[in-house]
C-alpha positions, 0 to 999 in steps of 0.5 A, spaced: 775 391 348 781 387 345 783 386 339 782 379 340 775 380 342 773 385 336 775 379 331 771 374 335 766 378 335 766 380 328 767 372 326 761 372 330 756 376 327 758 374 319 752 370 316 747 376 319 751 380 313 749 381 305 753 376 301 757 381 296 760 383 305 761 377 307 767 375 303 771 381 303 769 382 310 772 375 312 779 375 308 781 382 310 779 378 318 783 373 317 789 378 314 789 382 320 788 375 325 794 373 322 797 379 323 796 379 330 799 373 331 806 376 328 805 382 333 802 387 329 797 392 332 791 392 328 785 394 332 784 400 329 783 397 323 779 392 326 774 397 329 773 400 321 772 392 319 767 393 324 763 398 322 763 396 315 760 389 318 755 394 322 753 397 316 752 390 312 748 388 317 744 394 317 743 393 310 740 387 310 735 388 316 733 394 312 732 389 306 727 384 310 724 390 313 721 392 306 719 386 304 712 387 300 705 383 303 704 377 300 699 375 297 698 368 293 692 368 288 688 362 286 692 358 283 695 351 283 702 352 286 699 356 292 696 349 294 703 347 295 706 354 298 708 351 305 711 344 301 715 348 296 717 353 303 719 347 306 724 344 301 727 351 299 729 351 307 732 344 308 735 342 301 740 347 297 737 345 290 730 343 289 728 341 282 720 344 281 715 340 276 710 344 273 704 344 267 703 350 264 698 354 268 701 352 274 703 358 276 710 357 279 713 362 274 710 367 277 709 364 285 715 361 285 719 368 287 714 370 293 715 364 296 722 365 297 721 372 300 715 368 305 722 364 308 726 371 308 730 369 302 732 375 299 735 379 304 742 377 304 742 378 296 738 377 290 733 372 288 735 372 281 730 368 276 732 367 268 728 367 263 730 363 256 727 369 252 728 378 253 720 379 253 719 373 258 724 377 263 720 384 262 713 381 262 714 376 268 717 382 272 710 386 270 707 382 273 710 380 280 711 388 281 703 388 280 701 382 285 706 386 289 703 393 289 710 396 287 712 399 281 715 396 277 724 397 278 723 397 285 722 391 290 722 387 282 726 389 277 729 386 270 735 386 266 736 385 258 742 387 254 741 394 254 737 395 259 738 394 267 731 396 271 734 394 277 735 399 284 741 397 290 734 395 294 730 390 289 729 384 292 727 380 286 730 380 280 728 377 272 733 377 267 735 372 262 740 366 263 745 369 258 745 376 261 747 371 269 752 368 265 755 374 262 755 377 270 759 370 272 764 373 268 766 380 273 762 375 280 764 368 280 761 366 285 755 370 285 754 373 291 750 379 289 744 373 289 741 369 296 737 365 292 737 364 284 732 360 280 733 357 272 725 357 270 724 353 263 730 348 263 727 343 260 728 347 254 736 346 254 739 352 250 746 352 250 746 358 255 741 354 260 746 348 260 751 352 261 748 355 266 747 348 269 754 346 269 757 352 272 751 352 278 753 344 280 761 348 280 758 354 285 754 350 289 759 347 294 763 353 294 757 357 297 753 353 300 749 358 303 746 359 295 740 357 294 738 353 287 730 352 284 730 349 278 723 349 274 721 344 268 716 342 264 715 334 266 720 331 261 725 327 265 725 331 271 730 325 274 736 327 269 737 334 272 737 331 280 741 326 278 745 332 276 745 336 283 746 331 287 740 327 287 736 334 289 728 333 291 723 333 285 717 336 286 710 336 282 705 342 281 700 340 277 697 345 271 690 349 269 687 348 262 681 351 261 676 350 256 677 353 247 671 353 243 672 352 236 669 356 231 668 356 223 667 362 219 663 361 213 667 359 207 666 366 201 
């Protein structure tokens, strides 16, 4: 094979590889594409970039091959899966309405892996608070039937439960901040989702801006933006007029009971 052929055929075969690849992949392709025009041989350093592009891809088809069975419990986003599926596939962003009892903390993640997201990179999901990140973790590892740290991991200040195979990973919104310092464009995750916006801490805005910055220049990243359903039009307005989705909430009924006085 010439060595026109291997950089076609490395071109080729680019979006079948994990995320944190593609780049350094693609720029030391168009490095060597340039230096085969001044007449330079390069073919045996294009034979090594295609061997690591092979393992890259075989990473990747390891990921989706590990994906847990999913099951959705009785709750009222799981009416509304294949509608929420639908909009992730066709729209970058996608802002999510839900009440309280209405499950998208929990379901949202699975729903990315029943569309295969999450095997490029991470799905990483941000919580406002360090004991949400822990608990939320805990609970999707046990719809799952995987321990805790392996498919779903956490990370907190400190403390990192996460392992090179996770596919779904809770943190706070401090901690991606943080790690958009060492990787600006994120390329450990396929899909993030900022649950709670609507509280809009400093740390959640932040986040908010710097994802209207990222979002063109990795168009391949996909954004899920959860809110209470206070003014769910300010943040589409923000992401480029991204599709609103309502899921409504669960109430359940409180008897209030006295103790007697004395």
């Amino acid at each position: 094979m010439s060595s026109q052929e291997l950089i076609q055929q490395i071109s080729k075969n680019l979006a079948k590889t994990l995320n944190k690849d593609r780049q350094p992949i693609k720029r030391q392709l168009d490095r060597l594409r340039n230096e085969l025009r001044k007449g330079t041989k390069v073919k045996e350093q294009l034979l090594s970039l295609e061997l690591k592009l092979k393992q890259s891809i075989e990473k990747r088809n390891a990921r989706l091959e590990s994906f847990p069975v999913l099951e959705f419990p009785d709750l009222p986003i799981s009416a509304k899966k294949d509608e929420i599926a639908e909009l992730i596939k066709h729209n970058q962003v996608i802002i999510l309405c839900g009440e309280t009892g209405s499950g998208k903390t929990t379901q949202l993640p699975k729903i990315c892996l029943s569309i295969g997201r999450g095997a490029a990179g991470l799905i990483g999901h941000t919580q406002p608070r360090r004991i949400a990140a822990r608990t939320v973790a805990d609970r999707i590892a046990e719809e799952l039937k995987q321990p805790l740290g392996q498919a779903v991991g956490y990370k907190v200040r400190f403390h990192d439960k996460t392992r090179e195979t996770s596919l779904i990973k809770l943190m706070t919104d401090g901690i991606l901040l943080a790690e958009s310092q060492n990787d600006p464009y994120l390329n450990q995750y396929d899909t993030i989702i900022i649950d709670e916006a609507h509280e809009r801490s400093l740390n959640i805005d932040f986040l908010l801006g710097y994802m209207r910055w990222l979002l063109p220049r990795r168009p391949d990243l996909k954004l899920i933006i959860t809110s209470a359903t206070i003014d769910p039009e300010r943040f589409s307005e923000h992401f480029f007029n991204a599709p609103i989705i309502n899921v409504s909430g669960r109430t359940y009924p409180v008897e209030m009971r006295y103790r007697p006085a004395g």
